[in-house]
C-alpha positions in Angstrom: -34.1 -10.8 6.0 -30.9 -9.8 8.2 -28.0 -9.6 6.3 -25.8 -8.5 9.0 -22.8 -11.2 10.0 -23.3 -13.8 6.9 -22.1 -14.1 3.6 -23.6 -11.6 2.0 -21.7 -8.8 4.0 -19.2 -9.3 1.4 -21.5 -8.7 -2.1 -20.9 -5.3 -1.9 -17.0 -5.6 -1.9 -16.7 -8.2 -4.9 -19.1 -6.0 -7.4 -17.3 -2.9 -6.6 -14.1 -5.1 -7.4 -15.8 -6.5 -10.4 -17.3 -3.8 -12.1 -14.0 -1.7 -11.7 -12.0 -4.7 -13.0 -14.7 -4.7 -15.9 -15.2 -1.2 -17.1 -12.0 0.4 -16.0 -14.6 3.1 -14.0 -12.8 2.9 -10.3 -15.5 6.0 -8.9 -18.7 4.7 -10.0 -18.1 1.2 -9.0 -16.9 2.0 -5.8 -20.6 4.0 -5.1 -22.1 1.0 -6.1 -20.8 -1.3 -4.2 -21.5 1.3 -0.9 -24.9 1.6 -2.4 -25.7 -2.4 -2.6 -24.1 -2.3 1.0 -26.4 0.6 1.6 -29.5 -1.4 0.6 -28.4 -5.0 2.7 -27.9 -2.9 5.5 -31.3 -1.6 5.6 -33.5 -4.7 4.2 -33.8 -2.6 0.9 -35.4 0.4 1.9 -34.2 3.0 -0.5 -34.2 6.4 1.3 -32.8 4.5 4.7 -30.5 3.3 2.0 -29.6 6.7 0.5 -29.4 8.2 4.1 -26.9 6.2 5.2 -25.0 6.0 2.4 -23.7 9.6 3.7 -24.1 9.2 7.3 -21.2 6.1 7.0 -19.1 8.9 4.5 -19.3 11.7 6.9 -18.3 9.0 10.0 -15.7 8.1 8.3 -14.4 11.2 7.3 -14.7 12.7 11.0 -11.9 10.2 11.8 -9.1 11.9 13.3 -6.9 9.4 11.6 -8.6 9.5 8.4 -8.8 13.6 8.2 -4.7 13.0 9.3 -4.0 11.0 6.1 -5.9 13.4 3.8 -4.1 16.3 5.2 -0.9 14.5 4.9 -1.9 14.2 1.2 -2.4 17.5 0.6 1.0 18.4 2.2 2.5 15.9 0.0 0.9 17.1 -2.8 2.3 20.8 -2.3 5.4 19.6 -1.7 5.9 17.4 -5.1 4.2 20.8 -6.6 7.1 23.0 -5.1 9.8 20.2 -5.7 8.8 20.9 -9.4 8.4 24.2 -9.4 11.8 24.8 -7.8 13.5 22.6 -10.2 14.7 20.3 -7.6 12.9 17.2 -9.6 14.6 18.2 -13.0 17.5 18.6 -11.8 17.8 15.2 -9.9 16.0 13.6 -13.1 19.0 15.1 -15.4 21.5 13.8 -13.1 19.6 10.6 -12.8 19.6 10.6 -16.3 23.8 10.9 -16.2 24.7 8.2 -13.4 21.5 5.7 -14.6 22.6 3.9 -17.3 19.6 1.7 -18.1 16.1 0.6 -16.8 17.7 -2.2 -14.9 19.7 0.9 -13.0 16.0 2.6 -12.7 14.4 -0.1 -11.1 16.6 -0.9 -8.6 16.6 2.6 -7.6 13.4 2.4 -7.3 13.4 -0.7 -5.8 15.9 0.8 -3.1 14.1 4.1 -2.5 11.4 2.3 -1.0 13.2 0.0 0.8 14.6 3.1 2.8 11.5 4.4 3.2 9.9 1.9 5.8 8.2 4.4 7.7 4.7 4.1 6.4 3.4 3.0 3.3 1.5 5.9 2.4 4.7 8.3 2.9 6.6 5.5 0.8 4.1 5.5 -2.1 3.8 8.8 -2.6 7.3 10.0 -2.3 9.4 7.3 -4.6 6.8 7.9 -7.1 7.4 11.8 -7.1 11.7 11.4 -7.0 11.2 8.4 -9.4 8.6 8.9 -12.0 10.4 11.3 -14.7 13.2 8.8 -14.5 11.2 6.2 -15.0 9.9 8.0 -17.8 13.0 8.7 -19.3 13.9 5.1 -19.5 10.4 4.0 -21.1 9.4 1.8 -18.1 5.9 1.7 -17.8 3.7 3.6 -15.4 2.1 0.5 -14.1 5.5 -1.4 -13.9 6.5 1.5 -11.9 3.4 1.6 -9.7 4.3 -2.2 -9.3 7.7 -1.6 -7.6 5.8 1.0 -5.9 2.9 -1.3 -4.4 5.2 -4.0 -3.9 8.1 -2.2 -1.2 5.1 -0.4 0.6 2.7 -2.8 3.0 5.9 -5.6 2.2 8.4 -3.3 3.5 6.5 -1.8 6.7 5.0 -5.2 7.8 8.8 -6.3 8.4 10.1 -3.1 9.9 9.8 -2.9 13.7 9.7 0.9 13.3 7.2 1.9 10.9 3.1 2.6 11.2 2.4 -0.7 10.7 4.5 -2.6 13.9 2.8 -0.2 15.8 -0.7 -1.0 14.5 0.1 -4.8 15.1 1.5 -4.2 18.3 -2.0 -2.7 19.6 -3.7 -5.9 18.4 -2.1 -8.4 20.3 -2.0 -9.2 24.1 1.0 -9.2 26.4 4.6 -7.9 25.0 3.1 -7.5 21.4 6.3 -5.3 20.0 8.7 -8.8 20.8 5.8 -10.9 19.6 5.8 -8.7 16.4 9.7 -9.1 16.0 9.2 -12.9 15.8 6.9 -13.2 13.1 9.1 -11.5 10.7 10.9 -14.6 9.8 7.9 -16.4 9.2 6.1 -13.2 7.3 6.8 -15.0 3.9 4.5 -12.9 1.3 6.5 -9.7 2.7 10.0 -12.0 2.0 8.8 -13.6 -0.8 7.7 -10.2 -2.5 10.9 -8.8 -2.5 12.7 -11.5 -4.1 9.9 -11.4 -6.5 10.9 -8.1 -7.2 13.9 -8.6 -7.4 13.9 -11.3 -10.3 11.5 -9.4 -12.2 14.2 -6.1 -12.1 16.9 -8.6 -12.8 14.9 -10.9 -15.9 12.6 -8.8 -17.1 9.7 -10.6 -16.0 6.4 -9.3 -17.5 3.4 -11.2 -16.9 -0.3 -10.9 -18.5 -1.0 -7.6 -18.9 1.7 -6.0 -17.9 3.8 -7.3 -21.3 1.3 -5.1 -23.3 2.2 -2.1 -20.9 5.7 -2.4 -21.1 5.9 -2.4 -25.2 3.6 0.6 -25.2 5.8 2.7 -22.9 9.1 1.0 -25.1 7.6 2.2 -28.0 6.8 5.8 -26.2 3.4 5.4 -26.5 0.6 6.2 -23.6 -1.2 2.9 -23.2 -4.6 3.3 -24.6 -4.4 6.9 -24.2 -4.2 6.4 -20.8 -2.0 7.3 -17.9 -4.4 9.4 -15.5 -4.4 11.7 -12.9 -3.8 14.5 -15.7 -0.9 16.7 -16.1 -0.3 17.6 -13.2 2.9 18.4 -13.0 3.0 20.3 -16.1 3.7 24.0 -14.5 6.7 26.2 -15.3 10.1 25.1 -13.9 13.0 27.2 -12.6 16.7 26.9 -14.4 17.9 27.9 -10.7 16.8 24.4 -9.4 19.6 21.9 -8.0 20.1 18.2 -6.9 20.0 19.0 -3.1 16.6 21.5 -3.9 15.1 17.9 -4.1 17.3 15.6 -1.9 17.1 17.7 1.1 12.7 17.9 1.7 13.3 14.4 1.1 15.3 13.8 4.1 14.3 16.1 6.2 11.1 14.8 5.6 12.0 11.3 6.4 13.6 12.6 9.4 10.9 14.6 10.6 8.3 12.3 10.1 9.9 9.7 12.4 11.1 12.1 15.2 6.8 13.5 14.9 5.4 9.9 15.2 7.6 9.2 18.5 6.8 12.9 19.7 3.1 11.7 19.9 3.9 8.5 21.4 5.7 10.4 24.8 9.4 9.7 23.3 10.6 13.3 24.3 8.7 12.6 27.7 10.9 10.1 28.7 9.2 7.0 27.3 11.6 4.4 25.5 12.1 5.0 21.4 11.0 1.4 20.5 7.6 2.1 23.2 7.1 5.4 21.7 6.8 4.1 18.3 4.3 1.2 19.3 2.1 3.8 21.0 2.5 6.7 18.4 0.0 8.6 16.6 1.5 8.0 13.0 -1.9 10.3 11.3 -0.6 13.3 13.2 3.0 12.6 13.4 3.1 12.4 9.2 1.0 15.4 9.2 3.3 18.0 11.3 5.9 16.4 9.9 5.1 16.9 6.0 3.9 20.6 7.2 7.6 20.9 9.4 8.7 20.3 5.5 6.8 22.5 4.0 8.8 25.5 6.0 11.6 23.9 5.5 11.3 24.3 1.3 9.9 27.9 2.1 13.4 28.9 3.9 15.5 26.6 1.5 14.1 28.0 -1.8 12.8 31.9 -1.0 16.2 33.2 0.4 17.8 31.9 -2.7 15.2 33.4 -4.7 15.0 30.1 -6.6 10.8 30.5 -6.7 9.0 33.9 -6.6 6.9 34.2 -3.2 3.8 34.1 -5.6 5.2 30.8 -7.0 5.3 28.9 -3.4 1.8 30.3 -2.9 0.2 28.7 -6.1 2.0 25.8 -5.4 -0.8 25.2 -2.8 -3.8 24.5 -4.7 -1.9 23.2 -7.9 -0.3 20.2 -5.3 -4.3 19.7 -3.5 -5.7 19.2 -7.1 -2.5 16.8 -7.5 -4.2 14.5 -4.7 -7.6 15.1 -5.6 -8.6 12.1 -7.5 -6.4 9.6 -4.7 -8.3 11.3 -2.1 -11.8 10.6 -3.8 -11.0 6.9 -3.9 -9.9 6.9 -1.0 -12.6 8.1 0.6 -14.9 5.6 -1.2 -13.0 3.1 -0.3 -13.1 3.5 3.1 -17.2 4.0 3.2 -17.2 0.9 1.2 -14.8 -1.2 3.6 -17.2 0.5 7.0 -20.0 -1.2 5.3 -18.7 -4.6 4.9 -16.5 -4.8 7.9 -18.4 -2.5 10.7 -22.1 -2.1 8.8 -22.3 -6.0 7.8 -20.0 -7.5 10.0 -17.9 -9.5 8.0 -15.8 -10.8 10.5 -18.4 -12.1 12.5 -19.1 -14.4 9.4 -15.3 -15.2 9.0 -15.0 -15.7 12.6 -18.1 -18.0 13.1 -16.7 -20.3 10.1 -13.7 -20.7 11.6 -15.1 -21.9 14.8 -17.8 -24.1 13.1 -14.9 -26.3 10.8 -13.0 -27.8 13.1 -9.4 -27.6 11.4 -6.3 -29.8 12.2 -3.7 -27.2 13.9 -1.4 -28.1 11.5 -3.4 -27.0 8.2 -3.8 -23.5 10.3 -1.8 -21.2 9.0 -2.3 -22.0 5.0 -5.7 -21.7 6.0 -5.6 -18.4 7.8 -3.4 -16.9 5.1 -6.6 -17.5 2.6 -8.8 -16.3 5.3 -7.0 -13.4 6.0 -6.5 -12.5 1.8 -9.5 -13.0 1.0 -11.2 -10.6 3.7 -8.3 -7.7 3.3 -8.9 -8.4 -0.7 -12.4 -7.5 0.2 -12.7 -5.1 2.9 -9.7 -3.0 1.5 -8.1 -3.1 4.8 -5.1 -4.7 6.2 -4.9 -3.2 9.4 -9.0 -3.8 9.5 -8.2 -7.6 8.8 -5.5 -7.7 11.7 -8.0 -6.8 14.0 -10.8 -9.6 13.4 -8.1 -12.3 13.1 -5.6 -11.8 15.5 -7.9 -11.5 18.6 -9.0 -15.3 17.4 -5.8 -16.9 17.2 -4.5 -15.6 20.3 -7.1 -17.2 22.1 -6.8 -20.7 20.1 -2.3 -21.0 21.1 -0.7 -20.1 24.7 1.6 -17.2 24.6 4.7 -17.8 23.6 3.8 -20.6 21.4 5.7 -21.3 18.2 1.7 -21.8 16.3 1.0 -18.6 17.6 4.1 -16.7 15.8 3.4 -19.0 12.8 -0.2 -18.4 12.5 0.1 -14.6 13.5 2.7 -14.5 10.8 0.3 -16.1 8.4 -2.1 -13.3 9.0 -0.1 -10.4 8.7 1.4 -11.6 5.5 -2.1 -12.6 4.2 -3.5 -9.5 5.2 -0.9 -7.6 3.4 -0.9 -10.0 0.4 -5.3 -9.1 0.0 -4.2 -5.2 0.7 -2.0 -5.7 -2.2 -4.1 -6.4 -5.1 -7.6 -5.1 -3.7 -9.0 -2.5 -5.8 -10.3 -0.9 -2.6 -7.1 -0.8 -0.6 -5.7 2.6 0.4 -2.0 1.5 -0.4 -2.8 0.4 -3.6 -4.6 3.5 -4.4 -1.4 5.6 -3.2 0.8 3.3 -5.3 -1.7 4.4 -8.3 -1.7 8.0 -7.4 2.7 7.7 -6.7 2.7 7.0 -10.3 -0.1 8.6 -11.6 -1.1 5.3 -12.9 -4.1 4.4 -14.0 -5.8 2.7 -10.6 -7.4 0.0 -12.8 -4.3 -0.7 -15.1 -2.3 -0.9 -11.8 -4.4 -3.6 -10.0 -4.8 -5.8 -13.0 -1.2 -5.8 -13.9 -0.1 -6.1 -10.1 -2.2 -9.5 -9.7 -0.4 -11.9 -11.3 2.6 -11.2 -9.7 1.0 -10.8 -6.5 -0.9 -14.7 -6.9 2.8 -16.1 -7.8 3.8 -14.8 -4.1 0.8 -16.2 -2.5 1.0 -19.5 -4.1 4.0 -19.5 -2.9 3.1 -18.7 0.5 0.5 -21.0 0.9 3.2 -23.7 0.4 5.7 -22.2 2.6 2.8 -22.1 5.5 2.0 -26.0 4.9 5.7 -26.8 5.5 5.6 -24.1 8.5 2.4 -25.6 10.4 4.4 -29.1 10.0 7.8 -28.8 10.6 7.6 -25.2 12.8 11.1 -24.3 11.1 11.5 -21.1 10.1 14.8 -22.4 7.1 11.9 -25.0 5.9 9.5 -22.7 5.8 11.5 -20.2 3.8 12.9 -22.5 1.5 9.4 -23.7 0.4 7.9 -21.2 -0.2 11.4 -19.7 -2.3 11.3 -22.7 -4.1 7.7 -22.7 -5.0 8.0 -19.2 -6.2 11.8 -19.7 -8.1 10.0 -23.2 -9.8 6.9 -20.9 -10.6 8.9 -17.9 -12.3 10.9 -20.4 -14.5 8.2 -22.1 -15.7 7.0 -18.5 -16.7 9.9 -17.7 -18.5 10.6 -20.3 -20.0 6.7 -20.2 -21.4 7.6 -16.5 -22.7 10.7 -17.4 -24.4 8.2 -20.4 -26.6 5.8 -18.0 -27.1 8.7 -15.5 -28.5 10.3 -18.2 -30.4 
């Protein structure tokens, strides 16, 4: 029976996403989701099975782009190590602590930290959840509330921001002048809109939904919910008194800095070729990875001359910030096998794309529909960038360039690629998010997807107004109303239930 390019090319994805919803186990569910991919792929013959369980790993993980992100872990992981060690991240938590009042105040700085970072959502992740965590901490906010904030001004933030990883990716999946074409969809990219004022009136009401209320009177309480908050003790190492403010501020920036000035470097900026061009043609895997290890000398010649860590110190700092990134990097790499087998193995897209030609749908009912379409195959393929790829290639044939339908439904896309990115199990940003935290992965996804459905409900109204009316105010304020009507009926449900 050939399984390739139906229906089933998505089993594998939904019981990996079940079973880790269901017993909290992210590792094993993820191999047996890339084992039942495994066996479709090869009509059930076990060692074929087994053999290419590994043959897909080792593919994947000869990708220059994917051996660029797990370097560019590493170095992250060293850095947060020596941040720690120097005393750069105590120090900025005990100021923190002085000038941040309350959790409100820790929110929104959280909230703000990775609005500024809109360079890549990996970077993003990973570095507002090192500055930010102790803080959080301090204030008895949650770890996954945290990872929420996290999650939520990642993918949101970069699919809006004409210079970041993610306008590039976009860029190379379009036809014609893709960068302007990307610069009009941003009005209509409501789940990336939409999830900042989202966050916004959760910071500013206190808005805990499902889960996540249980979460956040553990961590008031200064408990660890169920025992839980994974990826170990990392951090706990020996901290310097000599540590200041700036030994944490300044690998910060100059890792924002050089991260951005790396990623045009690859794309021929300092050859001559236009900043905006450069950025849409850069290689962001390399240019985060010489740019995280441009930071790393940076720290050595900022801390060692001031003799604010011993030479010995900077050197164990190395495998102490790898083991740091260990368990991301696992699940990362799992997820990725898993999302080759459903999306390159199987062929999912073939079985997306084939539906979409067979139901002939009213132009109109287009984008809510590809919004759905687009969720539901990033939800299960782990991949938002994977997702752009399938869809986008379809629509651009269906609407003439420069086509209002064809911003409107490319929008739709990107913001329901984003939206599945965000609350799959599988997705490499929502791992990060996890790992930013050191959340536990399961505790983050199931708290994150309530919030995340209010957005997308949200959206899906906002699109129906948008393939009607084509008005980007009409489309906004539909979808903002759906999701302001939503949240008050939710508050005002918690405030009975209270009562």
């Amino acid at each position: 029976m050939n399984f390739i390019g139906t229906g089933w090319a998505l089993l594998p994805a939904v019981v990996a996403i079940v079973l880790a919803l269901k017993t909290k186990e992210v590792y094993i569910s993820l191999f047996i989701g890339i084992f039942i991919g495994a066996l479709l792929f090869n009509d059930f013959h076990l060692f074929k099975a087994i053999l290419s369980v590994f043959e897909v790993m080792m593919e994947r993980l000869s990708s220059t782009w994917n051996i660029g992100i797990l370097i560019f872990l590493v170095f992250l992981g060293i850095i947060v190590a020596l941040m720690t060690r120097a005393g750069g991240s105590q120090a900025y938590g005990n100021w923190a602590t002085r000038t941040i009042k309350n959790q409100k105040m820790a929110l929104l700085s959280s909230f703000g930290l990775g609005v500024l970072i809109f360079v890549d959502d990996y970077f993003n992740c990973l570095t507002v959840g090192s500055v930010m965590r102790d803080i959080c901490d301090r204030f008895k906010i949650s770890r996954a509330k945290l990872a929420y904030i996290i999650d939520a001004t990642a993918a949101p933030i970069c699919i809006i921001a004409p210079i970041s990883s993610w306008a590039a990716a976009v860029t190379g999946y379009t036809t014609g002048d893709g960068f302007t074409l990307f610069l009009q969809t941003i009005p209509f990219n409501l789940y990336a809109l939409l999830t900042i004022a989202m966050v916004l009136c959760v910071i500013f009401f206190d808005i805990n939904i499902g889960k996540m209320k249980e979460h956040e009177q553990a961590a008031r309480q200064g408990d660890v919910f169920n025992g839980k908050c994974d990826y170990g003790k990392a951090q706990e190492m020996e901290v310097s008194d000599k540590g200041k403010v700036y030994d944490l501020v300044l690998p910060v920036i100059f890792l924002i800095v050089s991260c951005i000035l790396c990623m045009v470097y690859t794309g021929g900026f300092f050859d001559g070729v236009p900043f905006v061009t450069a950025f849409s043609q850069c290689d962001a895997s390399l240019g985060l990875v010489i740019g995280s290890f441009l930071t790393l000398i940076f720290m050595f010649l900022l801390y060692m001359p001031r003799k604010v860590i011993t030479y010995n110190d900077f050197a164990q700092c190395i495998p102490q910030g790898f083991k740091m990134m260990v368990p991301a990097m696992t699940i990362l790499t799992l997820a990725w096998t898993l999302g080759s087998f459903v999306s390159v193995q199987l062929e999912a897209g073939v079985f997306v794309q084939e539906m979409l030609n067979t139901y002939n749908i009213p132009l109109f009912i287009l984008p809510p529909v590809l919004f759905l379409v687009a969720t539901g195959l990033a939800f299960s393929t782990g991949t938002s960038w994977g997702t752009f790829a399938i869809l986008i290639p379809i629509v651009t044939d269906i609407f003439a360039s420069g086509s209002s339908m064809l911003v409107i439904s490319i929008a739709s896309i990107l913001a329901g690629a984003v939206c599945g990115d965000h609350v799959s199990p599988i997705s490499d940003t929502t791992i990060m998010a996890s790992a930013g935290a050191q959340c536990n992965h399961v505790y983050h996804v199931s708290t994150q997807l309530p919030y995340a459905m209010v957005v997308a409900i949200s959206c899906f109204a906002g699109y129906i107004v948008a393939g009607i009316t084509h008005n980007v105010f009409f489309t906004f304020i539909a979808g903002l109303c759906t999701l302001f009507l939503i949240l008050f009926c939710i508050v005002k449900k918690n405030k009975q239930n209270n009562n």
